[in-house]
SERO-4910 file (N, C-alpha, C, O; in steps of 0.05 Angstrom, whole numbers):
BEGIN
 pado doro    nc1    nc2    nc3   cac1   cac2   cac3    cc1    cc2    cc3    oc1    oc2    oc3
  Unk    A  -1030   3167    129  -1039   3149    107  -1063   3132    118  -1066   3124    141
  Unk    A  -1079   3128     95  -1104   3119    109  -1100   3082    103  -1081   3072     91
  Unk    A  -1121   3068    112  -1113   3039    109  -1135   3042     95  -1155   3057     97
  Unk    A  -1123   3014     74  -1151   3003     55  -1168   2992     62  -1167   2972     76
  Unk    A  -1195   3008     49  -1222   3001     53  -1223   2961     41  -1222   2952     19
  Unk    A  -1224   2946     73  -1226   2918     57  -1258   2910     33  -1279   2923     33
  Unk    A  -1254   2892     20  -1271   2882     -4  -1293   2864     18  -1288   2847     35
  Unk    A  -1317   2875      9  -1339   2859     24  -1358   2843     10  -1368   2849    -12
  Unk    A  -1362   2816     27  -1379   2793     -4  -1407   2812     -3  -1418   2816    -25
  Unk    A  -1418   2821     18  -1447   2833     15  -1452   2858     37  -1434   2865     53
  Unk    A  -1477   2870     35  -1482   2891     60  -1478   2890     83  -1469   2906    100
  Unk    A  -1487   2862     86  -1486   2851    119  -1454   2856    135  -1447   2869    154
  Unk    A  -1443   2841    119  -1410   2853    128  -1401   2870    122  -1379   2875    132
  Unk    A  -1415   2891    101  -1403   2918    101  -1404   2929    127  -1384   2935    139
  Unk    A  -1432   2935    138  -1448   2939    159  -1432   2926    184  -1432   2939    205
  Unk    A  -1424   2911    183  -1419   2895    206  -1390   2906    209  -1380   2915    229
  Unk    A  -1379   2904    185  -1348   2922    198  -1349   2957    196  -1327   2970    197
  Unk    A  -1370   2968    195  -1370   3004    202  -1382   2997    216  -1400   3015    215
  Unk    A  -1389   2983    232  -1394   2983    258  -1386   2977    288  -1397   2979    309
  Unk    A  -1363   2968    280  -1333   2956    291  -1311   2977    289  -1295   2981    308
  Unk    A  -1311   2989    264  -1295   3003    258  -1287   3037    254  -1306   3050    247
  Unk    A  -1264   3054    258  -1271   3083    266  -1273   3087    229  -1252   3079    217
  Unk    A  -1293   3098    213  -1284   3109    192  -1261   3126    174  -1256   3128    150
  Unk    A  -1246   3141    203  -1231   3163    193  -1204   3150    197  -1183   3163    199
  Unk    A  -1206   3118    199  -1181   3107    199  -1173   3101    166  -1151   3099    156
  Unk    A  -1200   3098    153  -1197   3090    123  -1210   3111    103  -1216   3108     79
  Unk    A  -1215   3137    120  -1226   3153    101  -1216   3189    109  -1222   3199    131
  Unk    A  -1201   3201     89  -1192   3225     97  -1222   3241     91  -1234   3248     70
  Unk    A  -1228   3243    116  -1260   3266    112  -1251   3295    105  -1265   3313     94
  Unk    A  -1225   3297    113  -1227   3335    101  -1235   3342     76  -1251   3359     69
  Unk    A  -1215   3318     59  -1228   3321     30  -1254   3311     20  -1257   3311     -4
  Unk    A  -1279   3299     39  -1308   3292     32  -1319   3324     24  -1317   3345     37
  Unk    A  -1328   3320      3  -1353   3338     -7  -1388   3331    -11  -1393   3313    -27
  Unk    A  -1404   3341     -3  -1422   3333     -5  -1439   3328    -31  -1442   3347    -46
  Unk    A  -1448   3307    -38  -1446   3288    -55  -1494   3295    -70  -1514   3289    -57
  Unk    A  -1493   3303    -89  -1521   3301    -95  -1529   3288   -114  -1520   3291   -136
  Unk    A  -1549   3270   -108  -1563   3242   -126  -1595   3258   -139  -1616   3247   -130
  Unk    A  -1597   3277   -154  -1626   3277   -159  -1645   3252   -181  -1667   3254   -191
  Unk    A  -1629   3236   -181  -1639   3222   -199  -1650   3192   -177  -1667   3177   -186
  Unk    A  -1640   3188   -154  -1648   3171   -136  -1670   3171   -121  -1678   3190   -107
  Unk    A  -1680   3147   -124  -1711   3147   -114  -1698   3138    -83  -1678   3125    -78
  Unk    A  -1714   3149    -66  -1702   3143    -34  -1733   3126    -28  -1757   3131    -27
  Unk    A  -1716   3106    -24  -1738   3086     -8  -1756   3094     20  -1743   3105     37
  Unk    A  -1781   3091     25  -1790   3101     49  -1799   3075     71  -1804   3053     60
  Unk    A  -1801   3077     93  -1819   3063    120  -1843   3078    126  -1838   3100    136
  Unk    A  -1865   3075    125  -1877   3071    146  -1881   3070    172  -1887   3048    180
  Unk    A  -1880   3087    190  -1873   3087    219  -1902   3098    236  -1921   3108    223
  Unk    A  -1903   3094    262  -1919   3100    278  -1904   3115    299  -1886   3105    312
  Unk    A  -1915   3146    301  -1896   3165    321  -1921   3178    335  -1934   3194    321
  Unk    A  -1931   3172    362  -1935   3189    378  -1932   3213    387  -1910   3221    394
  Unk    A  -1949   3223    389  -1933   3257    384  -1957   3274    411  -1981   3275    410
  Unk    A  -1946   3282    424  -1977   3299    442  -1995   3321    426  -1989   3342    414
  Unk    A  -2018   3309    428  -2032   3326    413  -2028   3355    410  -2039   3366    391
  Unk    A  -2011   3373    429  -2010   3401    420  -1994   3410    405  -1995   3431    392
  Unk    A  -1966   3386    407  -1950   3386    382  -1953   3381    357  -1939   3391    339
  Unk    A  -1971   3366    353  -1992   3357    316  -1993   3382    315  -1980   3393    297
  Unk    A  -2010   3398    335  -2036   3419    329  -2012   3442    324  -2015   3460    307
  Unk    A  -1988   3441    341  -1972   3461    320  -1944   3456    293  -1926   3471    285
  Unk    A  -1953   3432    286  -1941   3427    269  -1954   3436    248  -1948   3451    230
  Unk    A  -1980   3420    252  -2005   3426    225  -2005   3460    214  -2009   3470    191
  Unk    A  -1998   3475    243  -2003   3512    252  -1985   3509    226  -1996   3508    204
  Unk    A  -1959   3507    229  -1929   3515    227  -1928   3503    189  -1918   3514    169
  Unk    A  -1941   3480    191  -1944   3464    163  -1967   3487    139  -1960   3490    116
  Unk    A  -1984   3496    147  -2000   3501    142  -1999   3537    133  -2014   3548    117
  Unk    A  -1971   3552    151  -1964   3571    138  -1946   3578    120  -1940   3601    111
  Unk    A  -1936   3547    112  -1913   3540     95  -1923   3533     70  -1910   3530     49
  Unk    A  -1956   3530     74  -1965   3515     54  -1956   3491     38  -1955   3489     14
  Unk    A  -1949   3472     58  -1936   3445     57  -1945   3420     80  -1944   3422    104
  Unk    A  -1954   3403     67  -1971   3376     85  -1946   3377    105  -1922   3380     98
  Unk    A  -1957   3372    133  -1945   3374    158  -1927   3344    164  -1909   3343    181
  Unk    A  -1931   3328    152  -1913   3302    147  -1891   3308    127  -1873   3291    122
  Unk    A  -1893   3328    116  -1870   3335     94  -1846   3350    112  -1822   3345    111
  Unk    A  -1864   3375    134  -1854   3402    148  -1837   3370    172  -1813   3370    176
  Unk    A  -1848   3357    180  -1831   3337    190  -1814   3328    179  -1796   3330    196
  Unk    A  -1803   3318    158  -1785   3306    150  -1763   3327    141  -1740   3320    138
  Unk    A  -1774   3353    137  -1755   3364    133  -1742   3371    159  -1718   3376    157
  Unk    A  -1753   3374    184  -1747   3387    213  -1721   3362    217  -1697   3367    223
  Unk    A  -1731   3338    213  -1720   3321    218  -1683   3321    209  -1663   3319    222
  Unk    A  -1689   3323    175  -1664   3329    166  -1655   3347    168  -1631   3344    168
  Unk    A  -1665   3378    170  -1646   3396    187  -1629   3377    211  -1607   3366    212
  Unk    A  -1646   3379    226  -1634   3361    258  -1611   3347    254  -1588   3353    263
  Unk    A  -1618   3324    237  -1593   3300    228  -1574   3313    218  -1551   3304    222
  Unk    A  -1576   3337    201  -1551   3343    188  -1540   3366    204  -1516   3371    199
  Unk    A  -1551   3382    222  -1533   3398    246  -1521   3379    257  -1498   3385    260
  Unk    A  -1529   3349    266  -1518   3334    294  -1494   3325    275  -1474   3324    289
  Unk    A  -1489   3317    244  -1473   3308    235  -1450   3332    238  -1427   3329    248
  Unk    A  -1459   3353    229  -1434   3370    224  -1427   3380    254  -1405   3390    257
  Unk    A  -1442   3378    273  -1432   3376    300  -1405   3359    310  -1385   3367    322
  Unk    A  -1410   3333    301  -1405   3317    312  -1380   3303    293  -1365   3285    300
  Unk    A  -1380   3319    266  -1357   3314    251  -1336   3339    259  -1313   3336    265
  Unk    A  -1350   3361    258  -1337   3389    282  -1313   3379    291  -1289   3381    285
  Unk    A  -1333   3365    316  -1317   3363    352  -1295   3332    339  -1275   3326    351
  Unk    A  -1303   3318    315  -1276   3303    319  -1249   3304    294  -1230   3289    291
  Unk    A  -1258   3326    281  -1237   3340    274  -1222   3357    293  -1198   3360    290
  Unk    A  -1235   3367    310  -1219   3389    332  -1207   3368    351  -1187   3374    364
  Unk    A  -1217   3346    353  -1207   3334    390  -1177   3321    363  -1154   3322    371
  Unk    A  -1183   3311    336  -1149   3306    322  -1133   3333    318  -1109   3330    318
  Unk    A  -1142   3353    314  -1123   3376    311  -1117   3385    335  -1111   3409    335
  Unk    A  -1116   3371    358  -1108   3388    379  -1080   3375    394  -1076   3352    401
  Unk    A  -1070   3389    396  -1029   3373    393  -1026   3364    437  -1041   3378    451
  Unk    A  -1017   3354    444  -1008   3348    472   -990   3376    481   -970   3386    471
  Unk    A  -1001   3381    498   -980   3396    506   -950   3370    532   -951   3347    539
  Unk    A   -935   3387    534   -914   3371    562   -901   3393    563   -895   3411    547
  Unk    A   -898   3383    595   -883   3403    607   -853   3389    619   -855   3365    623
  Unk    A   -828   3401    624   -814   3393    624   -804   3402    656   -783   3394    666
  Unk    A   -820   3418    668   -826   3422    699   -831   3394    720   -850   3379    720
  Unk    A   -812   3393    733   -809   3372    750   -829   3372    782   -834   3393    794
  Unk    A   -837   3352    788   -855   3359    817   -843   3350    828   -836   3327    825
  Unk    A   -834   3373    856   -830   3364    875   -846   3356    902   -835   3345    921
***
């Protein structure tokens, strides 16, 4: 049984207790399905990323046979990435809970 998700006055303490806190204490993830918003505008940043010039020069390569602006062919590389490491990492901690103790009832002498 999972414990209840507590009531938060704003983000800051939402934030502040999932970050304290294990999620899968208040949330059964087997039953999460992935969830699609096409109607949500996703806010963007602005960022400054360094990159060695021969990596631009094959992004632009790689952008350019996709026929897609090479800041786009990034963001998508990107969310591939994030969403392998998620299902990675949701993977390995479903498996490390499904995995039972063994004991042995063999005595050392």
């Amino acid at each position: 049984m999972n414990k209840p998700i507590p009531e938060f006055k704003n983000e800051d303490e939402e934030r502040a207790f999932w970050a304290d806190n294990d999620s899968s204490e208040y949330v059964d993830w087997s039953q999460a399905r992935r969830a699609a918003f096409p109607n949500l505008k996703l806010s963007t940043r602005a960022i400054s990323l360094r990159l060695p010039a021969s990596m631009l020069a094959e992004l632009r390569q790689l952008a350019n046979r996709r026929d897609v602006p090479y800041q786009s062919l990034i963001k998508m590389f990107l969310r591939e990435r994030i969403d392998a490491e998620y299902t990675r990492t949701l993977s390995a901690h479903f498996a490390i809970q499904d995995e039972k103790p063994t004991y042995t009832t063999k005595k050392h002498e």
